[in-house]
N, C-alpha and C positions, 0 to 999 in steps of 0.2 A: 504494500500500500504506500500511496505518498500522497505529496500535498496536492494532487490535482484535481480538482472535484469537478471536474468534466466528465473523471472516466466514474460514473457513480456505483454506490456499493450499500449494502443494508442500513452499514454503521451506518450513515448518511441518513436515511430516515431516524432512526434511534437519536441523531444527535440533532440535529436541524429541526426535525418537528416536536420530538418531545422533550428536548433539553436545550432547543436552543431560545432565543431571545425572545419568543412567543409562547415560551412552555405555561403561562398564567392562565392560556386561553385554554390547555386541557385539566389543571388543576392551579383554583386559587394562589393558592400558599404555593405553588411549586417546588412539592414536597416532592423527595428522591421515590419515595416509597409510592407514589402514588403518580408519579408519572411512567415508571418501569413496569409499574403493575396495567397500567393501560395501556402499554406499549406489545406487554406479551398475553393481554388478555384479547386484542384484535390482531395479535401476527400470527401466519400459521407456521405451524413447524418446520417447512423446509424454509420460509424468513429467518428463522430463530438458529438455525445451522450456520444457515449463510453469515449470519451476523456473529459467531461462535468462530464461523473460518477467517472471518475479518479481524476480527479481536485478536484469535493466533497468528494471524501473518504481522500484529502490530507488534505481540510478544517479543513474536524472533527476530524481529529489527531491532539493532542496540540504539536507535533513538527513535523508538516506536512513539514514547509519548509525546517525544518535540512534534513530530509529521502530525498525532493526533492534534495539540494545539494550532499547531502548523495550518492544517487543512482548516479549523474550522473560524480561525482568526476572525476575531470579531461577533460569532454567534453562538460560542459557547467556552464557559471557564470553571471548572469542575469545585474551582474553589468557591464558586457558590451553592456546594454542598457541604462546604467544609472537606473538601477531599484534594487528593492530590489526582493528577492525572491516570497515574499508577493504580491507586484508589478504587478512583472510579471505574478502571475498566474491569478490575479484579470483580468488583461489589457486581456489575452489571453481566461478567460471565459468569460467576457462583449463579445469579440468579434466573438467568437463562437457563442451566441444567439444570437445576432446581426444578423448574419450572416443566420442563422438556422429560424428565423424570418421573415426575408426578401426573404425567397426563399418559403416560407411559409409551413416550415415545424414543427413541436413542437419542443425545446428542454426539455420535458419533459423525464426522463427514464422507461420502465418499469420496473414494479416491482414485479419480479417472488418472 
């Protein structure tokens, strides 16, 4: 992944619509807990992948979380959850499998 948001990808909905500078308009208070949970309560499971394989490929770049501020400059700052960029993507993958888990789906990806 890098900062190009031409070529678009899941995270991109995940952070643009419900974390970025408009997140008030899906919850008030734009609470963490309650914009993720609307997030994976209208995505279906192969969104919830894709965004799981997104999240990994920011992993294994050793300046995964610069690219993520990077890309989203100007429409989202994880420190207004009180987190760190690192943070926030860990909180947001736990709670995808989590999530993906319990409905009892794999969050495994394939691997063409």
């Amino acid at each position: 992944m890098d900062t190009d948001t031409s070529k678009p990808c899941e995270l991109d909905t995940l952070v643009i619509v419900y974390f970025g500078q408009d997140c008030d308009l899906i919850d008030e208070d734009c609470d963490f807990d309650e914009l993720l949970n609307d997030y994976l309560r209208t995505s279906t499971s192969f969104s919830l992948r894709m965004l799981l394989a997104n999240l990994k490929e920011l992993e294994e770049q050793t300046d995964g979380c610069a690219i993520l501020i990077a890309r989203y400059r100007g429409e989202f700052a994880p420190e207004r959850w009180g987190m760190t960029a690192e943070q926030w993507l860990k909180s947001v993958e736990n709670r995808v499998i989590e999530h993906l888990h319990a409905a009892g789906h794999s969050s495994e990806s394939s691997q063409f």
